[in-house]
N, C-alpha and C positions, 0 to 999 in steps of 0.2 A: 051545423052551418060552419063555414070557412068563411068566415068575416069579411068575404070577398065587395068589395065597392066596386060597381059600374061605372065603368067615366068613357066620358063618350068625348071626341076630338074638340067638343067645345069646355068640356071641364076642364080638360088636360092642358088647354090655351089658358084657361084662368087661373089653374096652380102653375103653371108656366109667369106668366104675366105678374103675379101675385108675389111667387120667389124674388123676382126680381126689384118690387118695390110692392112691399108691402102698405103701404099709403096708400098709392092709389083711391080714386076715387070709384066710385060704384058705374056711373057717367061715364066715365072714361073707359072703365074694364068692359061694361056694356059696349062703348062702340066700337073699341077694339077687336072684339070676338063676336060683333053683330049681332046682338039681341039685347033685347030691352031693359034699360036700366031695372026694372022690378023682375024682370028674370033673370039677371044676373047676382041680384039680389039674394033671391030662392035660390039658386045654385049655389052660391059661395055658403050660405044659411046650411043646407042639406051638407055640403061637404066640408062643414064646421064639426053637424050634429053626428057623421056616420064616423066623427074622425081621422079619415084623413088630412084636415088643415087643424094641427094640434093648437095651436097658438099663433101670436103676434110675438117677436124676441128682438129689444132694443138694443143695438151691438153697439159695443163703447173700444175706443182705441185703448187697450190697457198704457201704452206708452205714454200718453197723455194725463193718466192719469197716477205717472209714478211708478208704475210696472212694465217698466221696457225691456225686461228681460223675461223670455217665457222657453221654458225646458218642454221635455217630455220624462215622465220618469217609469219604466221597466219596472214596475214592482213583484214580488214573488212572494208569499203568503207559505207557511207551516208553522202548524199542516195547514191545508184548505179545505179546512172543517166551516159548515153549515154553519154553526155557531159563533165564528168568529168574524166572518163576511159580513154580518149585517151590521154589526157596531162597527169593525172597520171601514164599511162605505160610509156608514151614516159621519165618521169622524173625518173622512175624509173630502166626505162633499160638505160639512161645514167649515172646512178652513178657507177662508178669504182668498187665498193664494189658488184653490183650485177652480179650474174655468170646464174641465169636462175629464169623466171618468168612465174606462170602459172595461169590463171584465173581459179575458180573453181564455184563446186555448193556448198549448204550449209549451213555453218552462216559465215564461211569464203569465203572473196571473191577474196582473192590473198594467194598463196602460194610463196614467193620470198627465193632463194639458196641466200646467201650473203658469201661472203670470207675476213674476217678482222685481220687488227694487235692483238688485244686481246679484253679484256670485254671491256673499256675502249672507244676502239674505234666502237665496238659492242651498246654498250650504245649514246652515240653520234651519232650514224648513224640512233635509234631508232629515239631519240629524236629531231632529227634537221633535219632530212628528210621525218620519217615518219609519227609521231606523230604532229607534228609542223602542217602538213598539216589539213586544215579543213575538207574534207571531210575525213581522215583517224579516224574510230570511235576508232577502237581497235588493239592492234596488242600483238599477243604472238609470244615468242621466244624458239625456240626449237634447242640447240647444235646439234652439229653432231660428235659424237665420233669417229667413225669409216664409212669409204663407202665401195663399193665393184660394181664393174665392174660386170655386167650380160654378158648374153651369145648376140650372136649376134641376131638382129631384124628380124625375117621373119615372112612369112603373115602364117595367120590358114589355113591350108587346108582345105577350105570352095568351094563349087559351080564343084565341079571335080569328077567322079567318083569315088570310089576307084581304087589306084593303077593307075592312068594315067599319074598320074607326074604333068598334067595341074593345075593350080595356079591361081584364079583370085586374084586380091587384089586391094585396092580401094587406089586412089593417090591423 
């Protein structure tokens, strides 16, 4: 099996709808997408359970709270051995300072979001957690001036004929 989900033009309205405020009400998503509050119920329920709607995630202004300054940091790993990836994500996705972590391909082998007080504590957070490490060979720091919010996630219109509405997508 290819963990493929079916979504059909009225799911795709509700993870549509959903992305963009997750609040909503069951009411309102129903009459939006035109079906009845207790089937849209079961709809959202089902595309809980098959996984595609992973979670609910309550987004906090970091600047608000103290951390208005957020980098990107280029990390590089040697070696990038098996055994040293899993303590170093584990040590890296429990610093308070990290907001999202992504392994890549490359010359870099970690792409890490960080959110801090200013340079100061940006530099410190290099040096005594990242650097300090023995297998971290290299790491560049890239500010972040400004973000922006994209539009919500849906799958490519891949594996359907034209115009059937039908949606495979892979979970």
């Amino acid at each position: 099996m290819d963990g493929s989900v079916a979504l059909d033009p009225v799911d795709l309205r509700i993870l549509s709808l959903l992305q963009n405020d997750a609040r909503t009400t069951y009411r309102d998503l129903a009459a939006e997408v035109g079906v009845a509050p207790s089937t849209c119920l079961d709809r959202v329920t089902r595309l809980r359970r098959s996984g595609v709607i992973l979670g609910h995630e309550l987004r906090l202004d970091p600047g608000k709270l103290g951390r208005g300054l957020e980098a990107l940091l280029l990390v590089q790993v040697r070696p990038h051995r098996r055994e040293l990836i899993g303590p170093f994500v584990e040590r890296i996705r429990a610093l308070p300072e990290s907001r999202a972590l992504f392994h890549l391909t490359g010359p870099d082998d970690y792409l890490v979001h960080v959110a801090v007080t200013g340079t100061s504590d940006l530099q410190r957070l290099v040096l005594d957690e990242f650097t300090a490490q023995r297998e971290v060979a290299r790491v560049e720091t890239r500010l972040i001036f400004q973000q922006w919010e994209c539009g919500p996630l849906l799958p490519p219109r891949t594996g359907a004929p034209s115009g059937s509405g039908q949606v495979r997508t892979q979970t």
